[in-house]
C-alpha positions in Angstrom: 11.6 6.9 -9.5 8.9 4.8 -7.5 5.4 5.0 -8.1 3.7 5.5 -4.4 0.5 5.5 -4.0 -1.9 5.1 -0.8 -4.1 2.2 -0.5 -7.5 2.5 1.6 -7.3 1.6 5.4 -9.2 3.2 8.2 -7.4 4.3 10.2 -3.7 4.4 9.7 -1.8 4.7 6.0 -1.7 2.0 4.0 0.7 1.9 0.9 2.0 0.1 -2.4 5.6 1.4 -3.7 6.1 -0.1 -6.8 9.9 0.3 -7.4 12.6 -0.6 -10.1 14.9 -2.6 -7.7 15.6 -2.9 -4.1 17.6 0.7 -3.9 14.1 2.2 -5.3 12.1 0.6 -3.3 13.8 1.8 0.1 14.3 5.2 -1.7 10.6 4.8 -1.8 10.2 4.0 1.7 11.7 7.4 2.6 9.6 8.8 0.0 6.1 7.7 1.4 6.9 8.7 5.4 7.6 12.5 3.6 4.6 12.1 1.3 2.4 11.4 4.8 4.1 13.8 6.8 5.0 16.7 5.5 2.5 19.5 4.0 4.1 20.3 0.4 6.6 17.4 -0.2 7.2 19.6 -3.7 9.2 22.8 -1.5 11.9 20.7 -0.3 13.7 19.4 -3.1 14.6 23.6 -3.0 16.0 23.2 0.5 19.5 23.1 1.5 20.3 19.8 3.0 21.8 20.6 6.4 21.8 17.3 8.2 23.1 14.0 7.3 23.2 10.5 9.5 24.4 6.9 8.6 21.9 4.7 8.7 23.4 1.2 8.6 21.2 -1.8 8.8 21.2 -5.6 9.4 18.2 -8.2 9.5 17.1 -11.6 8.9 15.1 -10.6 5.3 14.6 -8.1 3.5 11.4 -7.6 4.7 12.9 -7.3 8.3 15.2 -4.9 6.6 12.9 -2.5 5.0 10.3 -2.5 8.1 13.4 -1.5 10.6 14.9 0.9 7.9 11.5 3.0 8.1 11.1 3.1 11.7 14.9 4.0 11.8 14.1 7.0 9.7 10.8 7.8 12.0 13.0 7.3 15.0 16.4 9.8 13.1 13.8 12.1 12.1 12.1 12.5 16.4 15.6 12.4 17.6 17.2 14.9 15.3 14.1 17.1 14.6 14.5 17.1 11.1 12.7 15.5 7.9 15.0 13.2 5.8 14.0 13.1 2.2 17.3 11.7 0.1 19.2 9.0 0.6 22.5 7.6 -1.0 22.9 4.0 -0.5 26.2 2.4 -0.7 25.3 -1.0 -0.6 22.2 -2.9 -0.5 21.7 -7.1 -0.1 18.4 -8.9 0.9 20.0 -9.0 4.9 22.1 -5.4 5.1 22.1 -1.5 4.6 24.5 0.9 4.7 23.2 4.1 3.4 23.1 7.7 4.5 20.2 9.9 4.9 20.2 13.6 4.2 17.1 16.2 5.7 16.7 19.5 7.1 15.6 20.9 10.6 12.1 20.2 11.1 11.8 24.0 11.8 12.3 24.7 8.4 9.5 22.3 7.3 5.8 22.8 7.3 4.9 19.2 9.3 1.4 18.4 8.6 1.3 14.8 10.3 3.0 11.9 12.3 3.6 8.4 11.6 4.7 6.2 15.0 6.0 3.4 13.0 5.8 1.3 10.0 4.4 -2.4 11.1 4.5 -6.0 9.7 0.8 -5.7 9.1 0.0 -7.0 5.7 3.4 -6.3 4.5 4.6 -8.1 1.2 7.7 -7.2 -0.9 7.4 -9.1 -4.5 9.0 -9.2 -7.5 6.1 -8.4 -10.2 6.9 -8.1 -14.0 10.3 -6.6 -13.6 9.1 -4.7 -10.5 9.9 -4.6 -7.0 6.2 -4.1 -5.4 5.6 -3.6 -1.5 3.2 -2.7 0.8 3.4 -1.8 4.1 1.3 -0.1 7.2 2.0 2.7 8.9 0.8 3.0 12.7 -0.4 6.5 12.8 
């Protein structure tokens, strides 16, 4: 399970995921965009999942990779009205994703916030003592 937690910034959110391996950390990714967004991230692990949508991915690096996987979520999440908070990858490499994403209508969900997109601002993905660590910016 990945350890999120929100770093100080301003104006928009700001956060470290410090994750097992790659799968964590995008697992993670998902993870901080519901942490930001929705009111009591704790209520929808009881939901039903009623939507699902591929979410294959190519880039130059994995940093590409992850920045472009969290605005493809942000963008799945405004074009379906829904919140996607699980995700089943079935296969990961430092340039490609193929993973499927699984949520619930945003009607269903108590929304608190929005996020317009996750930037290259300050972002870093290391490996740290047996760790995957990133951070990244969110534009909110």
């Amino acid at each position: 399970m990945p350890v999120i937690e929100q770093l100080e910034h301003s104006a928009d959110y700001y956060v470290r995921i410090v994750a097992d391996d790659a799968e964590d950390l995008f697992k993670g990714g998902l993870m901080s965009i519901v942490m930001y967004c929705v009111a009591d991230v704790d209520t929808l692990q009881s939901y039903n999942i009623t939507i699902s949508e591929p979410c294959k991915l190519s880039a130059e690096s994995i940093e590409e990779l992850f920045v472009r996987f969290l605005n493809e979520i942000l963008y799945k999440m405004d074009e379906k009205n829904a919140v996607f908070f699980d995700i089943s990858i079935n296969r990961l490499t430092g340039n490609l994703l193929d993973a499927t994403i699984y949520g619930v209508s945003r009607s269903t969900v108590d929304m608190e916030r929005e996020i317009k997109s996750a930037t290259y601002h300050n972002l870093a993905i290391e490996q740290v003592m047996k760790k995957v660590t990133a951070t990244v910016l969110f534009d909110v």
